[in-house]
N, C-alpha and C positions, 0 to 999 in steps of 0.2 A: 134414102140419103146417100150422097157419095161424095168421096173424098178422095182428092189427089196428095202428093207428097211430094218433096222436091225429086228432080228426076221421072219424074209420070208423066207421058204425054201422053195428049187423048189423042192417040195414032190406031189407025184399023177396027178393030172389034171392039177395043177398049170407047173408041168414041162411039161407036153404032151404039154400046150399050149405052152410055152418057147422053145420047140424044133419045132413045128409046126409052129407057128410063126415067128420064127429066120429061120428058115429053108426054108418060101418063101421069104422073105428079102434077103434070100442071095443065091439066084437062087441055091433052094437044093443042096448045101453043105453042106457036112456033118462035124456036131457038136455033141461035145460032153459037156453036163453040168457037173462039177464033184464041191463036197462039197469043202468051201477050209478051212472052218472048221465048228463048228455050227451055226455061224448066219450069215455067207456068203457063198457064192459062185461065182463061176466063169466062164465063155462059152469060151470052146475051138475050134477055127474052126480050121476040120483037111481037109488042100487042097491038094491034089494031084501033088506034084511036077511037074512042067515042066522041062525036059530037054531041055539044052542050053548046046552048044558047050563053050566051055573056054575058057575067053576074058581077056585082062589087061589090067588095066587104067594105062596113063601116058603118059609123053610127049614122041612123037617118038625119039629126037635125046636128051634122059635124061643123062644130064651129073651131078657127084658125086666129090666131093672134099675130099681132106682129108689132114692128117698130116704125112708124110712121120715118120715112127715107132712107127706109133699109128692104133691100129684097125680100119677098117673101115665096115659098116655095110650097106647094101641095102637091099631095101623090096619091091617084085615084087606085086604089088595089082592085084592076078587074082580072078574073079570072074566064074560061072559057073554052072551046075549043072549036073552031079553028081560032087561035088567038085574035082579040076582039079589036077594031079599030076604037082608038078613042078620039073623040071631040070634044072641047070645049069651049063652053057660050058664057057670056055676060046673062045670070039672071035665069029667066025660065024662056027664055025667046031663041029660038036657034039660028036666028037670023043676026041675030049680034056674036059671032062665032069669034073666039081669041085667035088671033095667028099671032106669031113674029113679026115682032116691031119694035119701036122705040119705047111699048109701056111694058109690053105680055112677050114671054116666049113660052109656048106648047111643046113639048118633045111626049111625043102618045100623050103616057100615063103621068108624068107632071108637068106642072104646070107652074108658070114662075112669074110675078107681079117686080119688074126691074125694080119699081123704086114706089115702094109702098105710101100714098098721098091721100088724100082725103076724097078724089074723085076713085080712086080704084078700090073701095073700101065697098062690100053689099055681098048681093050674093051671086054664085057660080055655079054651072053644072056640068060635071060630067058625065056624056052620054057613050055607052060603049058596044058596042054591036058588030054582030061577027057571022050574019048571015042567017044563022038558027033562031026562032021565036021573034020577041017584040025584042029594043033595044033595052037596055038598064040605064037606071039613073041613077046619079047621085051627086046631091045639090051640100055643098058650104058655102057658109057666109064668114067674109072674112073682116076681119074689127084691127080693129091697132089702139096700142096702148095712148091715155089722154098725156097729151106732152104738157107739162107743168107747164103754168100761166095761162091755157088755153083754157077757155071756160065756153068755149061752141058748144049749144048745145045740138048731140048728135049720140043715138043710141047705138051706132057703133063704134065710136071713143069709148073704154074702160079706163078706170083707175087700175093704175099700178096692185097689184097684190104687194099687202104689205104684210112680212113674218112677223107674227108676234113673237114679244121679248123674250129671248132664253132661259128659262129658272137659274136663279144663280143658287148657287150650293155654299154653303160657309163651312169650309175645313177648320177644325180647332187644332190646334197647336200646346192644346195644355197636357202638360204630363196624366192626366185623369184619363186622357182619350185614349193613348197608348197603354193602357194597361190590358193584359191580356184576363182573364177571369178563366180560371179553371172548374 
């Protein structure tokens, strides 16, 4: 372990040992010391990227809600290395692919329904791939809430969640309550 103090610069010998040293600690990885101004500095370890095939977190059957003519937005968390291209399809077809338009706009990793209707309501998938192994998927269905009056039937309309009633509590006000009991 080593330590610098204000005024210590890793100059001449002082840094050879700070790289020779750092540099068996950290099963010869290469580092880089650089100034980060005069009376400090800083150790950069540069590691070697591993490739990893391109993976997304989230639940397998992710379902999205929203407000039927209000934007709706979803965000595929892919991870990977070299970071993963994303696309997104209508469905399980990847021939019906989302771009930019007047309904959808795609930016990578989300993905945006402009004006949430009863035709863009089903489901979607994000496919993400980045070179290494097979691509990743990851499919939500997206629903909107059932607008009052509307009685379509359609099993991606939901009813409102409604909070049930608060407990009411009855504070008493009589001299009895206020007594303290020793």
């Amino acid at each position: 372990r080593t330590s610098a103090t204000k005024g210590d610069t890793p100059a001449g010998s002082q840094r050879d040992f700070l790289e020779c040293h750092l540099c068996c600690l950290l099963d010869n990885t290469k580092l880089r010391i650089e100034p980060l101004n005069d009376q400090s500095f800083f150790i950069r370890v540069l590691l070697d990227p591993v490739k990893t095939p391109a993976r997304i977190a989230g639940d397998e059957n992710a379902v999205v809600t929203g407000e039927l003519g209000s934007p709706l937005s979803v965000q595929c968390l892919t991870y990977g290395y070299p970071r993963p291209y994303v696309l997104w399809y209508r469905g399980h077809d990847i021939s019906k692919g989302v771009y930019n338009d007047d309904v959808y706009e795609a930016r990578s990793n989300v993905f945006i329904i402009r004006n949430l209707a009863m035709e863009t309501l089903g489901q979607y998938t994000c496919q993400a791939y980045n070179g290494e192994g097979k691509a990743a998927l990851w499919v939500v269905t997206v629903r909107a809430f059932r607008p009052e009056g509307l009685y379509t039937e359609n099993e991606l309309l939901v009813p409102r969640e409604t909070l049930p009633p608060r407990p009411t509590t009855q504070v008493s006000t009589t001299a009895e309550s206020a007594e303290t009991h020793i």
